[in-house]
mmCIF file of the N, C-alpha and C atoms, coordinates in Angstrom:
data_MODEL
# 
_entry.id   MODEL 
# 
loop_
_atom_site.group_PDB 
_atom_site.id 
_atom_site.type_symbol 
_atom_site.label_atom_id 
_atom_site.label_alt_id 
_atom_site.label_comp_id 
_atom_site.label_asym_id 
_atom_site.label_entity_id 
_atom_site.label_seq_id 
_atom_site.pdbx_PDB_ins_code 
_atom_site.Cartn_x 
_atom_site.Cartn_y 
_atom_site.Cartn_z 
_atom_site.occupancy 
_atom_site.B_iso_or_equiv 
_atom_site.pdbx_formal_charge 
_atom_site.auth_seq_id 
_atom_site.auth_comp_id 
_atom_site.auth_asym_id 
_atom_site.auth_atom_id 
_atom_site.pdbx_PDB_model_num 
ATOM 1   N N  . UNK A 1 1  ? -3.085  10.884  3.575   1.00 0.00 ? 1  UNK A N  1 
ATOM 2   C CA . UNK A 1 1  ? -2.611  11.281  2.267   1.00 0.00 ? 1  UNK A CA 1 
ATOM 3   C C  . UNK A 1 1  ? -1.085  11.402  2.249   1.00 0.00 ? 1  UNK A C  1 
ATOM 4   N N  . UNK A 1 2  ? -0.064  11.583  3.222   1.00 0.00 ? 2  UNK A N  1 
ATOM 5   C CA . UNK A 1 2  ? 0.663   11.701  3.234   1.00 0.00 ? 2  UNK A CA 1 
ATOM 6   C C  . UNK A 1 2  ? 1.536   10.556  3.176   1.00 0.00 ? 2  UNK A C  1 
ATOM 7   N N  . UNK A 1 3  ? 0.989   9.469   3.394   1.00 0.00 ? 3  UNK A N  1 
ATOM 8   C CA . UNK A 1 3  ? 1.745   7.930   3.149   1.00 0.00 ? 3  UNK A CA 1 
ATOM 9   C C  . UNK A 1 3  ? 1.267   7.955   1.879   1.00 0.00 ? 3  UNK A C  1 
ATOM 10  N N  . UNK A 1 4  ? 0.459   8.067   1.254   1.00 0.00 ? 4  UNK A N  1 
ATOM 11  C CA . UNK A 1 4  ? 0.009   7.921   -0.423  1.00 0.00 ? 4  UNK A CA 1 
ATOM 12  C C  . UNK A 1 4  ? 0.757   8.655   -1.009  1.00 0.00 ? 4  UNK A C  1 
ATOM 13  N N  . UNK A 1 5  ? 1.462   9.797   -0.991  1.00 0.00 ? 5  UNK A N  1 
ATOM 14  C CA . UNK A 1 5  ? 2.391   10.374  -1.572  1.00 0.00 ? 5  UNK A CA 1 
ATOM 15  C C  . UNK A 1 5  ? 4.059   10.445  -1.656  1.00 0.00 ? 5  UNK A C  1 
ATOM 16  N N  . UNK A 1 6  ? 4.308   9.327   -0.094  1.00 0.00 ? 6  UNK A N  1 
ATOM 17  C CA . UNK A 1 6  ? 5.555   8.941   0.232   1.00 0.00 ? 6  UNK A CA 1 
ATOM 18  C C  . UNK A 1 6  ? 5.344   7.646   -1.066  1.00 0.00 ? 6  UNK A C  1 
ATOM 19  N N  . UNK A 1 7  ? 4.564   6.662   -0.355  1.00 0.00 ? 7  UNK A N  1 
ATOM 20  C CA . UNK A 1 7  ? 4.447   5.568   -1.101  1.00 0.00 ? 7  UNK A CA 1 
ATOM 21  C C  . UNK A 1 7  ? 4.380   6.026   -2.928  1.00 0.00 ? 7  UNK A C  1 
ATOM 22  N N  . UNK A 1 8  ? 4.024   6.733   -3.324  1.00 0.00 ? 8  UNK A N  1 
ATOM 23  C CA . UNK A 1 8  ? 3.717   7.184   -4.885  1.00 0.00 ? 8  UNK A CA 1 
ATOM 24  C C  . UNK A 1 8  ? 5.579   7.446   -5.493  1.00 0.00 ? 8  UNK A C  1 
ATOM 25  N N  . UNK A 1 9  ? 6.203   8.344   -4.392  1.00 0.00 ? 9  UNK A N  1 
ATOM 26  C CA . UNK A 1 9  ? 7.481   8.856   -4.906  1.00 0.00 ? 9  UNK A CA 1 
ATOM 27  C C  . UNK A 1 9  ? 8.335   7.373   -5.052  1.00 0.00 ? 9  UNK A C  1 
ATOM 28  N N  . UNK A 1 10 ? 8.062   6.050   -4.014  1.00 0.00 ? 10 UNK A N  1 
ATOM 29  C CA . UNK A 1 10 ? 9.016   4.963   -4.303  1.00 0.00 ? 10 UNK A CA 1 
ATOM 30  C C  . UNK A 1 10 ? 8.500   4.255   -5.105  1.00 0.00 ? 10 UNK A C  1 
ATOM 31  N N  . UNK A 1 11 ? 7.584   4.316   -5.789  1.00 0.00 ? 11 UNK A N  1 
ATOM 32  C CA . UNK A 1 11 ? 6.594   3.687   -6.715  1.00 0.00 ? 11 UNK A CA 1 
ATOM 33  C C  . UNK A 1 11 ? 7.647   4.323   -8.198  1.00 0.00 ? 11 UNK A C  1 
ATOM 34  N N  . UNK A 1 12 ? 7.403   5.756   -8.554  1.00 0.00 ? 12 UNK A N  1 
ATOM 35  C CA . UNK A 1 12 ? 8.036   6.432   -9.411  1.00 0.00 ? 12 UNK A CA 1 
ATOM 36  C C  . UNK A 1 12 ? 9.923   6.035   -9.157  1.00 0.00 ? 12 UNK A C  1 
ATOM 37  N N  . UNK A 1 13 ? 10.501  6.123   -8.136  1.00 0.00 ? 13 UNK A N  1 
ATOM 38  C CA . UNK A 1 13 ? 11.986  5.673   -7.742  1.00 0.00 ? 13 UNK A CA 1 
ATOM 39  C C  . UNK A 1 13 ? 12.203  4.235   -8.818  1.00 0.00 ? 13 UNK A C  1 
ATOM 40  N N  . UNK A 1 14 ? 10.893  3.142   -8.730  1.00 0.00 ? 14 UNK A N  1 
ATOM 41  C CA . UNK A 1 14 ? 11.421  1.751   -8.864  1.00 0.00 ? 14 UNK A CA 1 
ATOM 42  C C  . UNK A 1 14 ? 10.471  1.915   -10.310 1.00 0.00 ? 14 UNK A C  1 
ATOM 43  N N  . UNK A 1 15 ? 10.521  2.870   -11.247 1.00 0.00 ? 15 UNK A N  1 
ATOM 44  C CA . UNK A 1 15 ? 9.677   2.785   -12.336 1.00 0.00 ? 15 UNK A CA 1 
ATOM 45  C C  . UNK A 1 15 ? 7.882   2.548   -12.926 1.00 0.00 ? 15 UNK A C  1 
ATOM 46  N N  . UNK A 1 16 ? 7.460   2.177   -11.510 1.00 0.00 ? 16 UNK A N  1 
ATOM 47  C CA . UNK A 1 16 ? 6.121   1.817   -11.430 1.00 0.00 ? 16 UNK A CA 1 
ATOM 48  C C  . UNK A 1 16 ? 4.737   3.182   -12.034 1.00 0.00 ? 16 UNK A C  1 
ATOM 49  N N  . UNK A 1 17 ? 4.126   2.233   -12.604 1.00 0.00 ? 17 UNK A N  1 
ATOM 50  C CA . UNK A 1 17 ? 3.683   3.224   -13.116 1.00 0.00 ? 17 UNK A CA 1 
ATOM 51  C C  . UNK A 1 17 ? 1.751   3.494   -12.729 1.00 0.00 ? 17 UNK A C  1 
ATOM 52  N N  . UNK A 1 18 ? 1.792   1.821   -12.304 1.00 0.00 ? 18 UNK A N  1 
ATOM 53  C CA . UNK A 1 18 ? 0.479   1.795   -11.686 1.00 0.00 ? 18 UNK A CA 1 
ATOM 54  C C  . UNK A 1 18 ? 0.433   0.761   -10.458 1.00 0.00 ? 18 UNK A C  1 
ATOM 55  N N  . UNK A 1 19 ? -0.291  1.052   -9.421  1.00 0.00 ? 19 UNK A N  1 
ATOM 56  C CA . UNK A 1 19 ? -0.472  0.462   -7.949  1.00 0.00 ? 19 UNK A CA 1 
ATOM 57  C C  . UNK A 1 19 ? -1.732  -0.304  -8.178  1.00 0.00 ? 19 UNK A C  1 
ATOM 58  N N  . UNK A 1 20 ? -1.852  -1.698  -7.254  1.00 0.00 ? 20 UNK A N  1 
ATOM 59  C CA . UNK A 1 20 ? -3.096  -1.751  -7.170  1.00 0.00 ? 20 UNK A CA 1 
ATOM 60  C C  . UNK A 1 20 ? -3.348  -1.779  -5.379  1.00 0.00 ? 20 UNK A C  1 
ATOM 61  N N  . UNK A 1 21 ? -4.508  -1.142  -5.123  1.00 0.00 ? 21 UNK A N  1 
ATOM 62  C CA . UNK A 1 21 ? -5.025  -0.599  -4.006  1.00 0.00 ? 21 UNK A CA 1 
ATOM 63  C C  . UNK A 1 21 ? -6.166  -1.912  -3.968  1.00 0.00 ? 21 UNK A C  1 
ATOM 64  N N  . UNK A 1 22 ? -6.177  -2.306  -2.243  1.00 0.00 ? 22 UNK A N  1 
ATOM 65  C CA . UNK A 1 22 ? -7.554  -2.479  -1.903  1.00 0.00 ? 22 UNK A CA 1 
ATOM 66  C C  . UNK A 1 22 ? -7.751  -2.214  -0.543  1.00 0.00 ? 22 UNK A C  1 
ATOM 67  N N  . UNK A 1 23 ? -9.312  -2.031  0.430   1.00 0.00 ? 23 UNK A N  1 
ATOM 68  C CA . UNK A 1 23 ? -9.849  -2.145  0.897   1.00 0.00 ? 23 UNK A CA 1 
ATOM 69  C C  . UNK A 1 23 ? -11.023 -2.057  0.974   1.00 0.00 ? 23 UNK A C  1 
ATOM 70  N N  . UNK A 1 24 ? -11.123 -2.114  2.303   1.00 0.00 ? 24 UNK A N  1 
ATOM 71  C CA . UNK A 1 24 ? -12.589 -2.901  2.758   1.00 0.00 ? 24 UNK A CA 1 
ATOM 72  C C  . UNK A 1 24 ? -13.575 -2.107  2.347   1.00 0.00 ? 24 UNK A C  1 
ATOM 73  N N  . UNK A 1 25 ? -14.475 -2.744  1.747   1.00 0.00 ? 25 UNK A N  1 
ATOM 74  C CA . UNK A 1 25 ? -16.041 -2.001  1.132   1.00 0.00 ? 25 UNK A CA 1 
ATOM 75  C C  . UNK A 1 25 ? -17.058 -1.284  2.395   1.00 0.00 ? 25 UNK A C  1 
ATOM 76  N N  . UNK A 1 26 ? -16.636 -1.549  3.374   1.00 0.00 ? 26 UNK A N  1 
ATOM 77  C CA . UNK A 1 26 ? -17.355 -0.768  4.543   1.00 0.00 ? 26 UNK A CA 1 
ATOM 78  C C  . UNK A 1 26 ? -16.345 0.574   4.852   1.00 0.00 ? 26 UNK A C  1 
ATOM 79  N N  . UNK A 1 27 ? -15.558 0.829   4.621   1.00 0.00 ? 27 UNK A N  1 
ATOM 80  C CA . UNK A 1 27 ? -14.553 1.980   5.088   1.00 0.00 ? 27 UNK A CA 1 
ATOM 81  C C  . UNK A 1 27 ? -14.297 2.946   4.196   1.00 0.00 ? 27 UNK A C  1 
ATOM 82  N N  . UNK A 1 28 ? -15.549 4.092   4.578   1.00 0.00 ? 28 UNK A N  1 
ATOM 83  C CA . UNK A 1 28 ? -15.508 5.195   4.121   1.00 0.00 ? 28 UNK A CA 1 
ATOM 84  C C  . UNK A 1 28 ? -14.195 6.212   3.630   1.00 0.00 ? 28 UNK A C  1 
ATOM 85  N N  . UNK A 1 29 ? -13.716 6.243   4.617   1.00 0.00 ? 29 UNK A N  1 
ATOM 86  C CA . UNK A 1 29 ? -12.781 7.306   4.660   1.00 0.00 ? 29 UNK A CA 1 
ATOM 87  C C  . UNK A 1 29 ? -11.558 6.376   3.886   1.00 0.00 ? 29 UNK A C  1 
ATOM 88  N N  . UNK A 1 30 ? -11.301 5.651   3.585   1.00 0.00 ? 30 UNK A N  1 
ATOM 89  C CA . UNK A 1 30 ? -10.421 4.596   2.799   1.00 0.00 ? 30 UNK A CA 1 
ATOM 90  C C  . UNK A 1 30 ? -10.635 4.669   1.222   1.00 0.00 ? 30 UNK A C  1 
ATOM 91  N N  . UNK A 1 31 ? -12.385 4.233   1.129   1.00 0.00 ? 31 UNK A N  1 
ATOM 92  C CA . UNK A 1 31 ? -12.487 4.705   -0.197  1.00 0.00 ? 31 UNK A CA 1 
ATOM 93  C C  . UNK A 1 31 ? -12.654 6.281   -0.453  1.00 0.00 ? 31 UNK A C  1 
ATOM 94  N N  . UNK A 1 32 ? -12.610 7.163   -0.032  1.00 0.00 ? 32 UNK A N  1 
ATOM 95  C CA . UNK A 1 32 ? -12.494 8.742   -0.098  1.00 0.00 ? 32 UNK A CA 1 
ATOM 96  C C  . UNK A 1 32 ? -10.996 8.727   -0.596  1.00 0.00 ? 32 UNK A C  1 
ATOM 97  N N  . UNK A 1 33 ? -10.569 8.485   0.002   1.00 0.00 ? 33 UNK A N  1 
ATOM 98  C CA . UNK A 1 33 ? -8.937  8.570   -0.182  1.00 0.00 ? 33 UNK A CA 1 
ATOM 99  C C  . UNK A 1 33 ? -8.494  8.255   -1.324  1.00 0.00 ? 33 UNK A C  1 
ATOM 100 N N  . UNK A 1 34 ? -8.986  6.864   -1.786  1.00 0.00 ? 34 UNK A N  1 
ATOM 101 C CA . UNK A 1 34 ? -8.919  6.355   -3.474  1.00 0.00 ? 34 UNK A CA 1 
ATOM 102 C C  . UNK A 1 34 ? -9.190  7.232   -4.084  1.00 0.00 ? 34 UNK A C  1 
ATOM 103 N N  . UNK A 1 35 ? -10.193 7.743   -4.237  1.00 0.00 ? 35 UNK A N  1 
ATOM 104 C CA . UNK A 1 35 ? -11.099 9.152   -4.795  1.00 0.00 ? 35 UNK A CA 1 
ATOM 105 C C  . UNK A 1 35 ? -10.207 9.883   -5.040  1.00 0.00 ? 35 UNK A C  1 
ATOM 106 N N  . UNK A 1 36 ? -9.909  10.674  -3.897  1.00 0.00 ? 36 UNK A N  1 
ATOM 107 C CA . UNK A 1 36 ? -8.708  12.144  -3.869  1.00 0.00 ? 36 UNK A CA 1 
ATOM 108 C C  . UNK A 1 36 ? -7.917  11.699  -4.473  1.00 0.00 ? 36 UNK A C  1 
ATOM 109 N N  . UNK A 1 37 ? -7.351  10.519  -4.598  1.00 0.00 ? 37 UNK A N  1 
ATOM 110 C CA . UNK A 1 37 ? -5.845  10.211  -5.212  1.00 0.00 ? 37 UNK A CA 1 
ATOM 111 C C  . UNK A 1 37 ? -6.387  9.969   -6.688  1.00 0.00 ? 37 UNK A C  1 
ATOM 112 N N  . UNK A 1 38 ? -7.703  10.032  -7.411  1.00 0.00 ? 38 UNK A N  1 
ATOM 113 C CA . UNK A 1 38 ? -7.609  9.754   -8.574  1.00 0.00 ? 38 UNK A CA 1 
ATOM 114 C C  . UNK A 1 38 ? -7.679  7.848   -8.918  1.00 0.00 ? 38 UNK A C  1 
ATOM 115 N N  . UNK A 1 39 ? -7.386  7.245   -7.976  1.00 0.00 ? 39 UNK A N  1 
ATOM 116 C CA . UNK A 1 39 ? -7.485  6.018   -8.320  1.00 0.00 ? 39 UNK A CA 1 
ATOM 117 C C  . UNK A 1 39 ? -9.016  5.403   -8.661  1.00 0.00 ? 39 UNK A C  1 
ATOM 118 N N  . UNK A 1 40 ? -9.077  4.349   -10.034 1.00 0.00 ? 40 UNK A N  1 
ATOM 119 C CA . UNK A 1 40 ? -10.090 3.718   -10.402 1.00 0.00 ? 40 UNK A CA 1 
ATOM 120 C C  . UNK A 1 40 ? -10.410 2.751   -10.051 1.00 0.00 ? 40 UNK A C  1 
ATOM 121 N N  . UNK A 1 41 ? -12.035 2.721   -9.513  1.00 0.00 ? 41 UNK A N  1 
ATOM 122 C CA . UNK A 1 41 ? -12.713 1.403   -8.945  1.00 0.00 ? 41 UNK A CA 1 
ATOM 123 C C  . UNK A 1 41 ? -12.746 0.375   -9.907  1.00 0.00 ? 41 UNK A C  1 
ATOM 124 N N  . UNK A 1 42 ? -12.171 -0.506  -9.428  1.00 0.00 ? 42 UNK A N  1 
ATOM 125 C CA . UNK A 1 42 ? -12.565 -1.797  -10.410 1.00 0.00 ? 42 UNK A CA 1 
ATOM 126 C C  . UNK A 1 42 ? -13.486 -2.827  -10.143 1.00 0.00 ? 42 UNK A C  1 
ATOM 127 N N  . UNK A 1 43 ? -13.679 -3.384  -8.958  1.00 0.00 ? 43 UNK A N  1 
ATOM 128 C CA . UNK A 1 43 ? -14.756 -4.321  -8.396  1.00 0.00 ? 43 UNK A CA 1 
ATOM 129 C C  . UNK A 1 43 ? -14.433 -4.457  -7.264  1.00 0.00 ? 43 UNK A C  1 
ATOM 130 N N  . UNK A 1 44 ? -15.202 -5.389  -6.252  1.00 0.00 ? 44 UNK A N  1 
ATOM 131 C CA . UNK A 1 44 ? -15.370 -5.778  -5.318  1.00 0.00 ? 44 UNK A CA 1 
ATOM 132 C C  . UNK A 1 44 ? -15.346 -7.031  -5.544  1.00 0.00 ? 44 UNK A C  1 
ATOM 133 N N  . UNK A 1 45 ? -14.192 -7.714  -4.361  1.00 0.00 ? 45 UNK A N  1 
ATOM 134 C CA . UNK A 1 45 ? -14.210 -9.175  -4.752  1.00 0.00 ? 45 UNK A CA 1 
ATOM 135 C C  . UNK A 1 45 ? -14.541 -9.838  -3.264  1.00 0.00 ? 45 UNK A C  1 
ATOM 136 N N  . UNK A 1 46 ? -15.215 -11.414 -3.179  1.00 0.00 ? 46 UNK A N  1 
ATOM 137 C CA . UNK A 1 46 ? -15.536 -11.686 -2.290  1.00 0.00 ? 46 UNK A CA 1 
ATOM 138 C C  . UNK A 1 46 ? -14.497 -12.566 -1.842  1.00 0.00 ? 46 UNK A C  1 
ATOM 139 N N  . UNK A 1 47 ? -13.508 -12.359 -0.262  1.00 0.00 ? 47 UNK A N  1 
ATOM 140 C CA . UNK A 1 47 ? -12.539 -13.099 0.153   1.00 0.00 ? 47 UNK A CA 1 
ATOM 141 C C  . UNK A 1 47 ? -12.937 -14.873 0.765   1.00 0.00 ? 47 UNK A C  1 
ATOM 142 N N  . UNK A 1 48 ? -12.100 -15.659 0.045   1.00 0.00 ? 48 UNK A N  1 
ATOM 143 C CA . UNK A 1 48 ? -12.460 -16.361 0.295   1.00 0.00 ? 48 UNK A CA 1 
ATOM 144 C C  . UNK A 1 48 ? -12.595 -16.997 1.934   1.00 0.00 ? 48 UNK A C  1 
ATOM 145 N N  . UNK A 1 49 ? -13.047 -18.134 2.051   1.00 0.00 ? 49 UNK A N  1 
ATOM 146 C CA . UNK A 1 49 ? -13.055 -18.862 3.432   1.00 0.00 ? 49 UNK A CA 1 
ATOM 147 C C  . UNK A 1 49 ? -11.624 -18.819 4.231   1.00 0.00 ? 49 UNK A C  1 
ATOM 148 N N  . UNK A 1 50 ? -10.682 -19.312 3.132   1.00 0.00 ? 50 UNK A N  1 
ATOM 149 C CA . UNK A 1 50 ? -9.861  -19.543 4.017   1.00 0.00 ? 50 UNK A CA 1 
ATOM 150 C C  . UNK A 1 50 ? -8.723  -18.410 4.581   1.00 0.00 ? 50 UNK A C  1 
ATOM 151 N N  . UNK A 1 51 ? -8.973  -17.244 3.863   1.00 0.00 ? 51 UNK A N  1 
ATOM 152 C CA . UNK A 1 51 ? -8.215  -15.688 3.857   1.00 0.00 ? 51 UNK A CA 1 
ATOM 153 C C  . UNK A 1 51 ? -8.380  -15.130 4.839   1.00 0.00 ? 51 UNK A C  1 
ATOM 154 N N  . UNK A 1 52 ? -6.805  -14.669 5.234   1.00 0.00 ? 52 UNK A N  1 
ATOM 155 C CA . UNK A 1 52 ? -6.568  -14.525 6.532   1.00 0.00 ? 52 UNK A CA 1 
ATOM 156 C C  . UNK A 1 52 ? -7.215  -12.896 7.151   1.00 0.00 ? 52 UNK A C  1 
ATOM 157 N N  . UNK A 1 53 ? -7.558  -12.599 6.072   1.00 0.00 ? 53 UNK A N  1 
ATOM 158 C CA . UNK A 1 53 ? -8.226  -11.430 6.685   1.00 0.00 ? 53 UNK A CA 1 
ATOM 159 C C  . UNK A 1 53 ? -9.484  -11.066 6.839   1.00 0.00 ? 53 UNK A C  1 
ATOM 160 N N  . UNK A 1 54 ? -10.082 -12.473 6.529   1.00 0.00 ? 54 UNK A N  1 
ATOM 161 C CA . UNK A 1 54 ? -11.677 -12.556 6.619   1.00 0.00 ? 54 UNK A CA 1 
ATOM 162 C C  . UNK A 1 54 ? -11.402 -12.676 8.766   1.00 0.00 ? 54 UNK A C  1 
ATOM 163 N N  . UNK A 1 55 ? -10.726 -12.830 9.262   1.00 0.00 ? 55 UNK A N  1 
ATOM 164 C CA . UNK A 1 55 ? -10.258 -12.954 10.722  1.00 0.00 ? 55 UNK A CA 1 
ATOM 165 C C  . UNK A 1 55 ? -10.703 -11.914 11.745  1.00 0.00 ? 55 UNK A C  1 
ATOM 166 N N  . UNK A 1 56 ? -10.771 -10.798 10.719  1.00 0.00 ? 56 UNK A N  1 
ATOM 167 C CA . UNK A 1 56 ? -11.270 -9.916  11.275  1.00 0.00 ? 56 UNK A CA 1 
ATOM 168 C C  . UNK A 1 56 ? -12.731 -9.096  10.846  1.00 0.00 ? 56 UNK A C  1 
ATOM 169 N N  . UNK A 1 57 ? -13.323 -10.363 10.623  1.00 0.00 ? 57 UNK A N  1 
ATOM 170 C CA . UNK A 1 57 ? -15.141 -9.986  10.524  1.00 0.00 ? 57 UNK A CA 1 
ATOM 171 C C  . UNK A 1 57 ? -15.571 -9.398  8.856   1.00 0.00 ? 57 UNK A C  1 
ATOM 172 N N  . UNK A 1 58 ? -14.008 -9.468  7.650   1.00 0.00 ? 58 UNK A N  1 
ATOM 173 C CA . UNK A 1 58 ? -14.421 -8.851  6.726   1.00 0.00 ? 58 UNK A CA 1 
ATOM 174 C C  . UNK A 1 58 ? -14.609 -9.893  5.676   1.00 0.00 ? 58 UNK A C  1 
ATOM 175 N N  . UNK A 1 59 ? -15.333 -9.610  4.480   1.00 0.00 ? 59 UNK A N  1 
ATOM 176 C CA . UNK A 1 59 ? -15.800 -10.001 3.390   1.00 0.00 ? 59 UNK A CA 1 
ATOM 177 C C  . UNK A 1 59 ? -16.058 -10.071 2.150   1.00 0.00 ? 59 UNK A C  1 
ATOM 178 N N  . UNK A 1 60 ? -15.905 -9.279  2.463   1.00 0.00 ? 60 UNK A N  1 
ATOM 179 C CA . UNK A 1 60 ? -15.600 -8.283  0.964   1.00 0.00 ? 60 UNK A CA 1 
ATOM 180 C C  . UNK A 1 60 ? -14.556 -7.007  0.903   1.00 0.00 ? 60 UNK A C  1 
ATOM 181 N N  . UNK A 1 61 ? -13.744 -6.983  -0.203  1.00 0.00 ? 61 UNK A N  1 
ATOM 182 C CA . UNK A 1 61 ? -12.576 -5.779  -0.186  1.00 0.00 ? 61 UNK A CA 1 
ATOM 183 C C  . UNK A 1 61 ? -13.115 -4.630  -1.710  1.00 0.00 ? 61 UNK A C  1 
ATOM 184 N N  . UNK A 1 62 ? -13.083 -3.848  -1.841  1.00 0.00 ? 62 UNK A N  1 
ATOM 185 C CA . UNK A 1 62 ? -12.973 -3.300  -3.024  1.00 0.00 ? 62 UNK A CA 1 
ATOM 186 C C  . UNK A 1 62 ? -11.431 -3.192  -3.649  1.00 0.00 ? 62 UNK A C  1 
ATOM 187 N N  . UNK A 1 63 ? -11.420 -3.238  -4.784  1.00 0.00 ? 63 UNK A N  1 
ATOM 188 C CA . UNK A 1 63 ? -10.053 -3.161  -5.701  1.00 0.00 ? 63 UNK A CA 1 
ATOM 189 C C  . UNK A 1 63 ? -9.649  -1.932  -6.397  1.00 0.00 ? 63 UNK A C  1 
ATOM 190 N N  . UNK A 1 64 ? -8.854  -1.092  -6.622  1.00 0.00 ? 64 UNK A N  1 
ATOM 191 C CA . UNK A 1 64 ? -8.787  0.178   -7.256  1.00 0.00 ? 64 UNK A CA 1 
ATOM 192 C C  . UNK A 1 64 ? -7.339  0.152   -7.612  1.00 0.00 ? 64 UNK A C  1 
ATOM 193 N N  . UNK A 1 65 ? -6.934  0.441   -8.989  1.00 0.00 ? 65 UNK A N  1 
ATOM 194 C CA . UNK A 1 65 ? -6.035  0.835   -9.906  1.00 0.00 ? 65 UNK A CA 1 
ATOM 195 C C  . UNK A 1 65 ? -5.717  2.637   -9.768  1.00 0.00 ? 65 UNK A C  1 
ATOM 196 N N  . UNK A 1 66 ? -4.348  2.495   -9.319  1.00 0.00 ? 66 UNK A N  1 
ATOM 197 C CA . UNK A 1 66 ? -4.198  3.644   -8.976  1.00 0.00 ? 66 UNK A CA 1 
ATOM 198 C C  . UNK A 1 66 ? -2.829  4.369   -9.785  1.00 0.00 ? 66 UNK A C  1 
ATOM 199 N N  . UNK A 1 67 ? -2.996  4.929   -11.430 1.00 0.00 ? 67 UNK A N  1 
ATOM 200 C CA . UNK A 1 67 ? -1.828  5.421   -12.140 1.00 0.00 ? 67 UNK A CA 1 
ATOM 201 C C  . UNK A 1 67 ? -0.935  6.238   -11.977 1.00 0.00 ? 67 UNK A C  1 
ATOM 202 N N  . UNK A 1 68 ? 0.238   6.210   -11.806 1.00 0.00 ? 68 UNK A N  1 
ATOM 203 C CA . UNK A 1 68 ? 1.031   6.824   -10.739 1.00 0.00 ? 68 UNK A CA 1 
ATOM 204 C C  . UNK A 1 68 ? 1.409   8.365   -12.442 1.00 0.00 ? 68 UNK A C  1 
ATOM 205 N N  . UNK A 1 69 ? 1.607   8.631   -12.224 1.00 0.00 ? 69 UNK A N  1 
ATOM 206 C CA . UNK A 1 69 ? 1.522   9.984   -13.668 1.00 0.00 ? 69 UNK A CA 1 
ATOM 207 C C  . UNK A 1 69 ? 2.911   10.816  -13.243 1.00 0.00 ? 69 UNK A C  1 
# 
């Protein structure tokens, strides 16, 4: 939580008013974190073949909109 709140203050510094967040649909404690911070689930998208982070066994990411207030 404490990088989510560093990261939020340079977000507010450069005018931003909303983030978009993702990870992986298997990682609990990742999406908890979305949660606590208030950020909204939007979907789950499936990475394609050639995405470099399917490299590491994943497949799917969830997406979350996160309004910086």
């Amino acid at each position: 939580m404490i990088a989510c709140k560093l990261i939020k203050e340079v977000a507010k510094a450069h005018k931003m008013n909303v983030l978009g967040i993702a990870n992986r649909e298997d990682n609990i404690q990742s999406i908890r974190v979305c949660q606590k911070l208030g950020a909204r689930y939007i979907h789950t998208v499936y990475l394609p073949e050639e995405n470099d982070m399917r490299e590491d066994g994943r497949n799917y990411n969830n997406i979350w909109r996160w309004y910086i207030d």
